[in-house]
C-alpha positions as CSV (number, residue, x, y, z in Angstrom):
1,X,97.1,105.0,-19.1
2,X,95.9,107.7,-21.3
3,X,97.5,107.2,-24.5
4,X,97.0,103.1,-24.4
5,X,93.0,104.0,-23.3
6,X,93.1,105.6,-26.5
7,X,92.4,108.5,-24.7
8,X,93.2,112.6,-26.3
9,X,96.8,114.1,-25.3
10,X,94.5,116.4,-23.2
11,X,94.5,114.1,-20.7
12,X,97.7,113.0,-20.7
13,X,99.2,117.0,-20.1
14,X,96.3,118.0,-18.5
15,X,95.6,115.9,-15.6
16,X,93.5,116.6,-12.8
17,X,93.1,120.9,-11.9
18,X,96.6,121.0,-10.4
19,X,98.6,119.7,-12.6
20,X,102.0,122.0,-12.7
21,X,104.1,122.6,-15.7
22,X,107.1,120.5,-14.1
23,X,104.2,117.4,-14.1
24,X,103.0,117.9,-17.5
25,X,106.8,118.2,-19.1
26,X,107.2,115.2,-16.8
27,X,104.0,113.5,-18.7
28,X,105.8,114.4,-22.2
29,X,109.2,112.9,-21.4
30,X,107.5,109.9,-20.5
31,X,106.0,109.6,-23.5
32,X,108.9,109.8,-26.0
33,X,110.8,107.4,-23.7
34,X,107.9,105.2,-24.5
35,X,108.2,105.5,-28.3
36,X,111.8,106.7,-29.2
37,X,115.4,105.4,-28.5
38,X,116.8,108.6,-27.6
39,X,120.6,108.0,-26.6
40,X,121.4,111.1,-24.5
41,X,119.6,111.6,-21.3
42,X,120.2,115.2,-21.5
43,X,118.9,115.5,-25.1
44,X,115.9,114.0,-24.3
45,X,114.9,117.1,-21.7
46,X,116.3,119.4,-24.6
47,X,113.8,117.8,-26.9
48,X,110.8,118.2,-23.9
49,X,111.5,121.9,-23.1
50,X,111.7,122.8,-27.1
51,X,108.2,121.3,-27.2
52,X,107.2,123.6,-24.4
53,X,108.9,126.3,-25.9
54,X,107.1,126.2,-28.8
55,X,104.0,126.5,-26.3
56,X,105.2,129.9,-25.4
57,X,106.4,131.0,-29.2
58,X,103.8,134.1,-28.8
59,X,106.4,135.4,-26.5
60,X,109.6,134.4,-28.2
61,X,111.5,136.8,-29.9
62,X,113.7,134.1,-31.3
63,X,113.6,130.0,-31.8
64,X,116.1,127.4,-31.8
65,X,115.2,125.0,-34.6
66,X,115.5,121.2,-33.7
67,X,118.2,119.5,-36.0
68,X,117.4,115.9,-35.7
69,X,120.3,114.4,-37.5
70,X,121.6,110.6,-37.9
71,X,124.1,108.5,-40.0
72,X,121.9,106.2,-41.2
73,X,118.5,105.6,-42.2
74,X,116.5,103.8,-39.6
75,X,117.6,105.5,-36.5
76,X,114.3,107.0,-35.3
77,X,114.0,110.1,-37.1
78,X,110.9,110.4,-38.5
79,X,109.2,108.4,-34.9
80,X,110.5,111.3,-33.5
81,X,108.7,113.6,-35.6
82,X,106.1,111.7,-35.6
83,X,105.8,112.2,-31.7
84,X,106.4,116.2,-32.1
85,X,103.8,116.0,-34.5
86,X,101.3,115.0,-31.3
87,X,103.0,117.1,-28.8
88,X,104.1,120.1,-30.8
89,X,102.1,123.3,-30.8
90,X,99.5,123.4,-34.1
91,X,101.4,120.8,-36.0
92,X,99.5,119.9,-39.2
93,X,102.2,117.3,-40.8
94,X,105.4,116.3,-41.3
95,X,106.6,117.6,-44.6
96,X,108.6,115.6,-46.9
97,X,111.2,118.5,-48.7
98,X,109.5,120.6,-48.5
99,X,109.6,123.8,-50.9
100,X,109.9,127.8,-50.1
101,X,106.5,127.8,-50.8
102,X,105.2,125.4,-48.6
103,X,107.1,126.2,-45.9
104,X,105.9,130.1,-45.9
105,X,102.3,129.7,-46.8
106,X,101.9,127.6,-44.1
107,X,103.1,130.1,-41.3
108,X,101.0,132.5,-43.2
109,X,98.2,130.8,-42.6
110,X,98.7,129.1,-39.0
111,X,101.5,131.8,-37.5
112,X,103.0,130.4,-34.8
113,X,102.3,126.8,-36.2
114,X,105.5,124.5,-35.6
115,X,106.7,123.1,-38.9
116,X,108.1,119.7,-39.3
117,X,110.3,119.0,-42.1
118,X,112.0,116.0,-43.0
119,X,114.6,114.2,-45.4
120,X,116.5,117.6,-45.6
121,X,119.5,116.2,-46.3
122,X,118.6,116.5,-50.0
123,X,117.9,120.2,-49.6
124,X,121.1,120.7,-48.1
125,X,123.4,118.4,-49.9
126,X,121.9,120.0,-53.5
127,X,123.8,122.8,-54.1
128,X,122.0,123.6,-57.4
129,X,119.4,126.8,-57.4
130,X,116.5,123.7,-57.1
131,X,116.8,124.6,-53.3
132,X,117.9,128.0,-52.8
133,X,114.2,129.3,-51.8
134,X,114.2,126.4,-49.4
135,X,117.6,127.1,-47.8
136,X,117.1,131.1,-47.6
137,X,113.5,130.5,-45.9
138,X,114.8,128.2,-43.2
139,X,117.9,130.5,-42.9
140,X,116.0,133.4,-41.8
141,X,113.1,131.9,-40.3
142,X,114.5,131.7,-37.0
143,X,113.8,135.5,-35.8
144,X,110.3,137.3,-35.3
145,X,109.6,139.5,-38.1
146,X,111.4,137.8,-40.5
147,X,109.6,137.7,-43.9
148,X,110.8,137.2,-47.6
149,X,109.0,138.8,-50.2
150,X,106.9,137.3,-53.0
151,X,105.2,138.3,-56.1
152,X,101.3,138.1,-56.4
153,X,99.3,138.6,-58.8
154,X,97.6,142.1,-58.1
155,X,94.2,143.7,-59.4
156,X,94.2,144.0,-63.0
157,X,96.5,142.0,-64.0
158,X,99.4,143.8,-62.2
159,X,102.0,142.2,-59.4
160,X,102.4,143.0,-56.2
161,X,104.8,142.5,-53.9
162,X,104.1,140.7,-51.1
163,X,106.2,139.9,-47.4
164,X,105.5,136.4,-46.2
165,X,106.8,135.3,-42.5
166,X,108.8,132.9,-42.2
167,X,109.4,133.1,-38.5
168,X,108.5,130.2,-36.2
169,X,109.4,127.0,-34.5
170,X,110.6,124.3,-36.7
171,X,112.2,120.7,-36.7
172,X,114.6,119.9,-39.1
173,X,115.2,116.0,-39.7
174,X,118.1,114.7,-42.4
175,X,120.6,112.0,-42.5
176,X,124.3,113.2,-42.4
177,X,125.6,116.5,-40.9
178,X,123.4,120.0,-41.2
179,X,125.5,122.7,-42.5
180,X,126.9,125.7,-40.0
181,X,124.2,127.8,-40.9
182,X,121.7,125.9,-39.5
183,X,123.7,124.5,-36.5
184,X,124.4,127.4,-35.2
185,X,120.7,128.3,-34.7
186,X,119.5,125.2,-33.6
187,X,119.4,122.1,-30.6
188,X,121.1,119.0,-32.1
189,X,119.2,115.8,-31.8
190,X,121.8,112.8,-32.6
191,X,119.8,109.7,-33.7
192,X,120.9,106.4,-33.5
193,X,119.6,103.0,-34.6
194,X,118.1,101.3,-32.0
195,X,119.9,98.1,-30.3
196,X,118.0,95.0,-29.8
197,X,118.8,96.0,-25.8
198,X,116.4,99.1,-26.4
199,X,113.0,98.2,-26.8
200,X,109.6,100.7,-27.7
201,X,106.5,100.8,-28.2
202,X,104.7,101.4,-31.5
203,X,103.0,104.4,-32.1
204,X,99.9,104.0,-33.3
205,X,98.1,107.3,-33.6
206,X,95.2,106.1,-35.2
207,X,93.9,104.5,-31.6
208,X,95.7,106.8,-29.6
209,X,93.7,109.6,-31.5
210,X,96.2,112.1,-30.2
211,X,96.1,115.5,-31.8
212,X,98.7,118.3,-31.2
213,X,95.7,120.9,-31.1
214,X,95.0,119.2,-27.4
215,X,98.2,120.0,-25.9
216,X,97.6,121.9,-22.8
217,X,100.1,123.7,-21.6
218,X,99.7,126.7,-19.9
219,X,102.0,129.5,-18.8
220,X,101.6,132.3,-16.1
């Protein structure tokens, strides 16, 4: 098939002319069954119409982040976002905690992008100020026209203040529980380590050449 041809994602959502949107989320859900243990059936279409959704985040007015949560290491997480990372609109990386900084310049300079961030349970379990930026931009970021303001350094050497957006689809990956804030605002992904019984294939992006810029999904 397309993926083990070594062949781009476009041809794996694409397909011939008259490929519908029901075939190519069909195409994606058959793809992370390939490479990730998912354990709920249902979570596994909540994880394929987030990707779509995030697609269509030009016309979302709000976005449900993706909590992708375990009790362990070794449960899939970061294969998971490793898969978004290919299927996911204008993914760039995953981001290892991240900071405030990171997170907001990159929507400033790919709006829209869908942001990947991982091992946040040590943003979230830190209740020191070494995190507070990080916590308050992931907080907000869920609504359109959300921005937090910044300092810059201005003509002159003057400051200005500057409003960066923090608004767009993210995926939040961490062992443990994510606290209510961002719960509440997101679809829960519960990761579990794999059994001998469930068996994938590896991902291997480097032959597979898959880029998430080639994800062609199209809405009327």
């Amino acid at each position: 098939d397309a993926v083990a041809e070594g062949r781009d994602l476009a041809a794996l959502l694409a397909g011939p002319p008259t490929t519908t949107l029901v075939e190519a989320l069909a195409r994606i859900e058959q793809f992370l069954r390939r490479y990730v243990v998912i354990a709920r059936p249902e979570t596994v279409i909540a994880v394929v119409l987030w990707i779509a959704h995030t697609h269509a985040i030009e016309r979302a007015e709000a976005t449900p982040y993706l909590a992708i949560s375990s009790p362990e290491k070794q449960s899939g997480k970061t294969r998971l976002l490793e898969c978004l990372q290919l299927l996911a609109h204008g993914c760039s990386g995953i981001a290892i905690t991240p900071t405030a900084a990171t997170i907001y310049r990159s929507l400033e300079a790919s709006p829209g992008a869908t942001l990947l961030l991982d091992e946040l349970d040590a943003v979230f379990r830190d209740h020191s100020d070494k995190y507070e930026e990080v916590r308050a931009v992931i907080n907000a970021g869920h609504r359109r026209g959300a921005t937090v303001p910044r300092s810059v350094p201005g003509p002159k050497n003057t400051w200005l203040v500057k409003q960066f957006p923090v608004f767009g689809p993210k995926a939040l990956a961490g062992i443990g529980k994510l606290p209510d804030t961002v719960t509440d605002r997101a679809i829960p992904v519960r990761m579990l380590k794999r059994k001998r019984s469930e068996p994938v294939e590896k991902l291997d992006r480097k032959s597979t050449r898959l880029n998430s810029s080639h994800a062609n999904i199209s809405y009327a």
